[in-house]
N, C-alpha and C positions, 0 to 999 in steps of 0.2 A: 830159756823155758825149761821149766822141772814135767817129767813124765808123773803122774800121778792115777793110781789104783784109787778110786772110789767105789765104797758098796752104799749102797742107796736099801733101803728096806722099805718095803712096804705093805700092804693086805687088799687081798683079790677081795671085793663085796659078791664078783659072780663066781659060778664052775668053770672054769678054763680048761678047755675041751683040748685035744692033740695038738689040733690046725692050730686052734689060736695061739697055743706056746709054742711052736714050729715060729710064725710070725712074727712073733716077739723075738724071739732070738735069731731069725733071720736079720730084723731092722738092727739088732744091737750088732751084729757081727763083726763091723766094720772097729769096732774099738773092743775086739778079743786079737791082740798085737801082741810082740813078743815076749813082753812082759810076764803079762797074766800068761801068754800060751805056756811059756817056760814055768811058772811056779805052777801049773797044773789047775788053774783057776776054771771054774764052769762061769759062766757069765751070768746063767741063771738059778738059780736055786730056790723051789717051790715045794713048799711044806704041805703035809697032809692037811692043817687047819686053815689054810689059804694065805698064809703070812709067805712071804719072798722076800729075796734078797739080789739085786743086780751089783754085778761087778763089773764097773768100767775102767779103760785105761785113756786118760785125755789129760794133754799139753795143757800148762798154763801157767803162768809168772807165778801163784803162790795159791795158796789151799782156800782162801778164800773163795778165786776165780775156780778150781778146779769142781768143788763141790757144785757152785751154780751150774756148770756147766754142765756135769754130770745129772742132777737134776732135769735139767731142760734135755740133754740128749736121751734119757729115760720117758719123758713128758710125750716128748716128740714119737718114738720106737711103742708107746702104749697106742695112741692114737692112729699110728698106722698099722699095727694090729688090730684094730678094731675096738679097742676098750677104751670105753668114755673115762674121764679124769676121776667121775665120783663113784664107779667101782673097783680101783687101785688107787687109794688115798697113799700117798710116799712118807715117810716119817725121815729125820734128819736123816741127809748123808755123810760121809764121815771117812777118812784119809786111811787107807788101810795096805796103802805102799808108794812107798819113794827112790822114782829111778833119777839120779842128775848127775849131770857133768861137772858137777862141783868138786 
């Protein structure tokens, strides 16, 4: 299994009040590991015009599987936040680091 950095981008449609992004990076925390904690990575990154960007770290055989994953762990971490799918539409995720024992 290769470690793999995913950033996921996407656009709040509502205002994302404190609590709510507290929330959100509470559910994502679990995949802020040594990786990203070492290269100084925020997990979240929210723009004045409501565009973001998540940064995850998750296992998986190859970039294919790492990207889906990342998605659905995003998918998942909105919805227990509180924000429904069709006010943070996600746009491609995309490989933005590579940890292996290769």
């Amino acid at each position: 299994m290769t470690r793999f950095v995913i950033t996921v981008p996407g656009t709040f449609g509502i205002d994302i009040t404190d609590s709510t992004r507290s929330a959100l990076e509470s559910a994502l925390a679990s995949r802020h590991t040594d990786v990203s904690e070492s290269e100084g990575l925020d997990l979240l990154t929210l723009n004045e015009d409501g565009t973001f960007s998540v940064r995850l770290e998750v296992e998986a055989p190859d970039r294919y599987e790492a990207e889906r994953n990342a998605s659905g762990i995003l998918a998942a971490a909105l919805e227990k936040a509180g924000i429904e799918e069709t006010d943070a539409p996600l746009g491609p995720p995309a490989v933005t680091g590579i940890d292996s024992d290769l």
